[in-house]
C-alpha positions in Angstrom: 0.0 0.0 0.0 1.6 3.8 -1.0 0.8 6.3 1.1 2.6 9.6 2.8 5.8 9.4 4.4 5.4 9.3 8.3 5.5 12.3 10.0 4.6 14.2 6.7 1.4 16.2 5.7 0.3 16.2 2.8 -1.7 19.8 1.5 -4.8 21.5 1.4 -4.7 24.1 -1.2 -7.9 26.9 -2.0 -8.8 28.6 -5.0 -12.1 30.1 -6.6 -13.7 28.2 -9.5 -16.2 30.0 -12.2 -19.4 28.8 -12.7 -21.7 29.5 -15.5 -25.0 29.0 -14.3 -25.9 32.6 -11.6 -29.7 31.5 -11.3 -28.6 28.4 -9.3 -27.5 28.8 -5.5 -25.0 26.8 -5.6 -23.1 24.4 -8.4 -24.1 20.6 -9.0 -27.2 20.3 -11.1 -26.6 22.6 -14.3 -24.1 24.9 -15.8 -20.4 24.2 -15.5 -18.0 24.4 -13.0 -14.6 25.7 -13.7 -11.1 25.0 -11.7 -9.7 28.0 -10.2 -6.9 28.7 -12.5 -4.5 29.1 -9.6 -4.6 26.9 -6.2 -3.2 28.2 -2.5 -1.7 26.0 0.0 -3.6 26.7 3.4 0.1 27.4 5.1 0.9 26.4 9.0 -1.6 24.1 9.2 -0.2 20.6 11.6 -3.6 18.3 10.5 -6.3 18.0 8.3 -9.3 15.6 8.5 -11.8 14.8 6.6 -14.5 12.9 6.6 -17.3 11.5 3.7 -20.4 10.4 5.2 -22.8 8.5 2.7 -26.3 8.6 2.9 -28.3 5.7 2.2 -32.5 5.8 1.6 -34.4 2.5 2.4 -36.6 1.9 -0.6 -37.9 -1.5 0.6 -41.3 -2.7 -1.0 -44.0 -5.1 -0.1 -43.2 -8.2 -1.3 -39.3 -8.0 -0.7 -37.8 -10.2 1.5 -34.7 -8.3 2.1 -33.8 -4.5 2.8 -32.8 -2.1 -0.2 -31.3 0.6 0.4 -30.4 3.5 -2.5 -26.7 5.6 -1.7 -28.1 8.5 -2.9 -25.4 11.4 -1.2 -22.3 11.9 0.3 -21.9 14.7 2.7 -18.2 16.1 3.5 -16.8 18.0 6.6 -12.8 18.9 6.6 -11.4 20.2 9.9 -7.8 22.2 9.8 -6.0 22.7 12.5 -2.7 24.7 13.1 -1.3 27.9 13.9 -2.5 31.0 13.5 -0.4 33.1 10.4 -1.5 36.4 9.6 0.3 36.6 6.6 -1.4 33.6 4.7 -3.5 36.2 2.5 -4.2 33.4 0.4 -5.2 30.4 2.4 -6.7 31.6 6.1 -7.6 34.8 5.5 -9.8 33.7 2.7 -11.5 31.2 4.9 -12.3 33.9 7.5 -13.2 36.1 3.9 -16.0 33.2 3.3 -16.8 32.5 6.6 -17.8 36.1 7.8 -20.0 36.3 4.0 -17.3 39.0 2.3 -16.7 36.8 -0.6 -17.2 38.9 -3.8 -19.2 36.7 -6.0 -20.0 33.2 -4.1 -22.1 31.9 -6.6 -21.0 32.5 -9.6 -17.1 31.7 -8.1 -17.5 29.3 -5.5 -14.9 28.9 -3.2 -12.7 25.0 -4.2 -10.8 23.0 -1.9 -8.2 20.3 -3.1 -7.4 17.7 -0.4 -3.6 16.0 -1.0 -2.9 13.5 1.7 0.4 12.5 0.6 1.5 15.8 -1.0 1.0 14.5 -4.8 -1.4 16.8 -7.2 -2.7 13.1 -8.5 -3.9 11.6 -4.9 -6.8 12.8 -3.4 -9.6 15.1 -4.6 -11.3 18.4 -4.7 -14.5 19.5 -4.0 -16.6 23.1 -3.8 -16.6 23.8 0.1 -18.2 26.5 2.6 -16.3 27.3 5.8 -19.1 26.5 9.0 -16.5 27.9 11.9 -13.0 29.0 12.6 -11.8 29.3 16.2 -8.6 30.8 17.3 -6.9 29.8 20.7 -3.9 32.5 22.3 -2.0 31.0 24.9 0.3 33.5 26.5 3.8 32.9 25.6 2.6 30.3 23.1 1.7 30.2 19.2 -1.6 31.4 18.6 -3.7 28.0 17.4 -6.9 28.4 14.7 -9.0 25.6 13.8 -11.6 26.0 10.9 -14.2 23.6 9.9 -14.8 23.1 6.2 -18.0 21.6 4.8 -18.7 20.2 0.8 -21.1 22.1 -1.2 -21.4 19.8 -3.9 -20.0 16.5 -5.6 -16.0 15.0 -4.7 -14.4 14.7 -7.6 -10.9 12.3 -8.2 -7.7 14.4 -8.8 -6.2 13.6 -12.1 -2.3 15.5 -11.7 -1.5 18.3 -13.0 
């Protein structure tokens, strides 16, 4: 089995897509979503989790002798944790930018996450995401800690390199 080196993190970069559709909320259904045409590493972060949860929808009928069950979605929630850095103007501050609703166009440029676990641009995936909460710990004489919680606004999709 591959996987990262011990001890290594792999990245979590952030960019805004285009999408062509403005009279839906938000992407999935119609119109076509565009990769951001550059992608920002979310710098000082020490971990990044996620998690896919699927949803399955019993459609059992009379007359069946058995369950059946329909996967019919899969909802996402990334946590990042690390230290606090002021000057990441692309990666935290444009969390916060989302988070507090100062994005400039959210639907028609929705905000993309690509998740790397082992640091490769061909394992892992991407996916449109929505920051939920961001919370900053000081300790004094310490390095100021954040923690921000991602959550997918649409479909995963593979990455395929660069």
């Amino acid at each position: 089995m591959t996987g990262a080196t011990p001890g290594y993190l792999g990245k979590v970069l952030i960019g805004v897509g285009t999408y062509s559709n403005t009279d839906v909320p938000s992407w999935g259904t119609e119109g076509t979503l565009t990769d951001p045409s550059t992608w920002y590493e979310v710098m000082s972060l020490k971990e990044a989790d996620g998690t896919v949860d699927g949803k399955n929808v019993d459609v059992t009928t009379l007359g069946l002798t058995a369950v059946a069950r329909l996967h019919v979605i899969v909802d996402t929630k990334y946590t990042l944790t690390g230290f606090y850095d002021e000057t990441d103007t692309n990666g935290q501050d444009v969390l916060w930018t989302w988070l507090l609703g100062l994005a400039a166009t959210p639907v028609t440029a929705p905000l993309m996450m690509m998740f790397e676990p082992t640091g490769s641009d061909s394992v892992g995936w991407k996916q449109c995401v929505l920051p939920s909460e961001i919370a900053t710990k000081v300790i004094a004489g310490d390095v100021d800690q954040i923690t921000i919680q991602v959550e997918g606004n649409g479909p995963i999709a593979p990455l395929t390199g660069a």
